[in-house]
N, C-alpha and C positions, 0 to 999 in steps of 0.2 A: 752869410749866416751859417754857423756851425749845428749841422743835427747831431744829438746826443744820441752815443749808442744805449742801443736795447738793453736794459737789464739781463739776465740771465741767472739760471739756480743750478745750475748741470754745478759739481763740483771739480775742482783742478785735479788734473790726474798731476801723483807726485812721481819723483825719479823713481821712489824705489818699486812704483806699480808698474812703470814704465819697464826696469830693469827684470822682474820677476817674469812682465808678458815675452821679456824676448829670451827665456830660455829654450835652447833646444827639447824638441821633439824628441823622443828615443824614437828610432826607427823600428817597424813592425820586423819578427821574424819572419827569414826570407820562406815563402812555398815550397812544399816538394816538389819537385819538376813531378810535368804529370804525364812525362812516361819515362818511371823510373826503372821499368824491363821491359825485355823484349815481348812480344805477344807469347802466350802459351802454348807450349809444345806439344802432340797430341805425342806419347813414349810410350805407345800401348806396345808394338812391337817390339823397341828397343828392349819393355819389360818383361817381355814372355823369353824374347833372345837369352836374357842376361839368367833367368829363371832357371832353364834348362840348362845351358853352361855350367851352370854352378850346383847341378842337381848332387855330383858324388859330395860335394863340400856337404851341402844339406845333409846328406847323409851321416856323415861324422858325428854332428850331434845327436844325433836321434837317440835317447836314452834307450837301455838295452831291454829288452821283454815288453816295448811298448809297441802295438801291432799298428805301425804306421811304416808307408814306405815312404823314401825323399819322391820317387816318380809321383804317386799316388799325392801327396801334399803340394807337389807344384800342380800338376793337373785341379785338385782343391781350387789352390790359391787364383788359379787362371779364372776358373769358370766362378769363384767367391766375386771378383773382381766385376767380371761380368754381369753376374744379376745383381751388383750391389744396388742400394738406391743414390751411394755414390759414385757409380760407374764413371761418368764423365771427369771427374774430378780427381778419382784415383787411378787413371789416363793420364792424366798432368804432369803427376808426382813422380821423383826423380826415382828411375830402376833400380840405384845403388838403395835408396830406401825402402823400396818394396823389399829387394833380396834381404836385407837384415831382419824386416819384420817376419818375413818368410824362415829365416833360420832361427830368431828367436823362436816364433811357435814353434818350431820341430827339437829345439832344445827342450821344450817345455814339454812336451809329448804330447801336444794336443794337435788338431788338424781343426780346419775350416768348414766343419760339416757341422750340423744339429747342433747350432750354436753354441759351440765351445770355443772359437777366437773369432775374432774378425780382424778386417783392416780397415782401417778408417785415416781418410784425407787430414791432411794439415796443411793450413800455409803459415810459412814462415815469414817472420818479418822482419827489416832493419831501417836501423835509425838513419834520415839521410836530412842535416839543416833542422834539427830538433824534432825532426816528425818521421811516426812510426812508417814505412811503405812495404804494401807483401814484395815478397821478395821470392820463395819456390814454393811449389806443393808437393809437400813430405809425406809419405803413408806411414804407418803406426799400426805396430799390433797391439791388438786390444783384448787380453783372453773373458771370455764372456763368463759369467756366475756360474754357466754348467759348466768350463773350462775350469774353475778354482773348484769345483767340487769332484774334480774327474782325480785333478792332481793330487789332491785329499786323500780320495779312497784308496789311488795308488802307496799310497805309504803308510797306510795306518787309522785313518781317521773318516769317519761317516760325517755328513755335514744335512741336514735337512732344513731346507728353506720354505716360509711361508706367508702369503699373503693374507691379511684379517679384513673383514670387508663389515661395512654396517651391520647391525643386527646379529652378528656373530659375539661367543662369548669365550674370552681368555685369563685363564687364570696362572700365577705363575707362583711357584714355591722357590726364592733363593737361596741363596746360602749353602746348604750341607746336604740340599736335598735337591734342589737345580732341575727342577719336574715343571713341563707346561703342560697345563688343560686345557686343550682349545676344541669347543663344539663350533663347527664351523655348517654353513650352509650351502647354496647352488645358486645364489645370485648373486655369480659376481661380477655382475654390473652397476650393484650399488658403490658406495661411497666408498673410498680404500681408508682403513683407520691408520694401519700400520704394516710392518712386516716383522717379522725375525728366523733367527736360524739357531740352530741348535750343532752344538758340535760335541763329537763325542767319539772315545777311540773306540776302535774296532772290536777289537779283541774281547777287553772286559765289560763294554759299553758305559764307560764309567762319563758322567759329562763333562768336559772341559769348558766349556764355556757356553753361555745364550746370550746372544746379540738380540737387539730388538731397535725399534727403528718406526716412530710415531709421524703421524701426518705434519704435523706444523716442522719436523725435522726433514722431512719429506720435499716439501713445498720448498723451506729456506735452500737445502741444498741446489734443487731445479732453478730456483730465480738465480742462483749465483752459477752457476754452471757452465762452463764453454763449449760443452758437446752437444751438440743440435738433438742428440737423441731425448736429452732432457728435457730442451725444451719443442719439442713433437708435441706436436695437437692429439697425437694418438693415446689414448691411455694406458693400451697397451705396452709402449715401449717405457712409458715413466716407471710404469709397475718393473721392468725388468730391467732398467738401473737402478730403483731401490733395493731389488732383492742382488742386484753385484755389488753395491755399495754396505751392505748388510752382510752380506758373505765374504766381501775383502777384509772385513773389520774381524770378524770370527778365523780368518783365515791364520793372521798374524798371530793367532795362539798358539799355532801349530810349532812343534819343535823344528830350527832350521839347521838340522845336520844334514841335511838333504839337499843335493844341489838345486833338481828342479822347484823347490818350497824356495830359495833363497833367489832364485832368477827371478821365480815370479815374480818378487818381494821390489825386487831390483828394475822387472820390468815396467811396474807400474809406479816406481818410483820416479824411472824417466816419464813415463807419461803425466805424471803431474806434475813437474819441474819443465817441460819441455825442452830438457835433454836427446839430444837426436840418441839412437839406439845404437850406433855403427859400433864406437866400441866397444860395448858387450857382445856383439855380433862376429865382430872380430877376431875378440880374446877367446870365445868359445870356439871359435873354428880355429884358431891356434893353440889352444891347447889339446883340442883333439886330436890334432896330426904330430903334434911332439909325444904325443901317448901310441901313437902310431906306428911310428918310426922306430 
């Protein structure tokens, strides 16, 4: 006796279902090896060695009537380094970077005191098998909002910056008349609405420009930011990147027939391109010894 097979409703797989399931997989992209450098090197020494070494170099730039020494701006730069709240990190960072950041500031004529520059940590990074891996930790001079206003006065130009806070009132006259009324109050710990700076030359006090700089401008710039100062839980330090981001803008009205106006210009150029500094660091100490000689 023959038993009849079972019905069935599954439907017939055809060739070309067949042919379509056996294509290859793309293989995933490969991982960074995940130790793609060496452990960190603490170069605190190596940094101070290389500092002093090179303190007459330093000197070369130092624009003339600006009362800074090269000794006095390394000794700065040592003990800046020390209390930073990146100390550990700008330890890291390779000594040839520290010294540029160190001779840019003294090109610039400003020193590491009462917040006129700082240095601040970087790490670098490179592509290794399509994925980004840090790679060294770079220091970076940073000239702080009282640094762009120091360099200002040196040549011409008054710069005055300020914070608007809740409940305060500002009014502003544009155009031919370029006048701000600001009645300001003694709480400022309320809300920050905005900031601006006024710029204006020395001599005749005529104003050249008024920068201004509102809360939601505020805000977008810090979410988008890569400098940890921005985004700091402190209120204090957001307030005093808005009022350097307010006073670089007013800055750039300044005429640049001047070399220190056109470094600066240059310096923070590199720091938003993330441009290493060496050679502007370089070209400045060579052309000062060819002026030399």
């Amino acid at each position: 006796m023959v038993t009849p097979c079972p019905q069935t409703t599954a439907r017939p797989r055809t060739a070309a279902r067949r042919a379509a399931n056996a294509q290859p997989v793309a293989a995933p992209a490969p991982l960074p090896p995940t130790n793609p450098k060496a452990p960190p090197v603490n170069n605190w020494q190596e940094i101070r060695n290389k500092l002093k070494e090179y303190t007459a170099k330093i000197a070369l730039v130092i624009p003339k009537g600006v009362p800074i020494t090269a000794e006095g701006l390394v000794q700065n730069a040592i003990q800046a380094i020390e209390m930073s709240r990146s100390s550990s990190q700008l330890k890291l960072c390779t000594p040839s970077s520290v010294l540029y950041s160190v001779i840019a500031c003294a090109a610039a004529g400003l020193d590491f005191i009462n917040d006129l520059a700082f240095l601040t940590p970087f790490e670098r990074s490179r592509t290794i098998n399509g994925h980004k891996v840090p790679d060294v930790m770079e220091c970076r001079f940073m000239p702080g909002y009282k640094g762009f206003i120091n360099v200002a006065a040196r040549h011409g130009y008054l710069m005055d910056v300020q914070v608007v806070y809740a409940g305060e009132q500002v009014t502003m006259r544009l155009g031919t008349d370029n006048i701000i009324e600001h009645i300001g109050g003694f709480d400022t710990t309320s809300e920050v609405l905005g900031c601006y700076v006024v710029l204006r030359e020395k001599e005749s006090h005529r104003v050249r420009k008024i920068e201004r700089m509102g809360k939601a401008e505020i805000d977008a710039i810090a979410a988008g930011a890569q400098s940890p100062v921005w985004r700091s839980k402190r209120p204090s330090d957001r307030i005093e990147m808005a009022k350097k981001t307010v006073v670089r803008r007013a800055f750039k009205w300044i005429d640049k027939d001047v070399a220190e106006i056109r470094l600066i210009n240059e310096i923070e150029r590199c720091n938003e391109s993330g441009d290493s500094m060496a050679e502007v660091a370089k070209k400045l100490v060579e052309s000062k010894t060819q002026a030399t000689t």
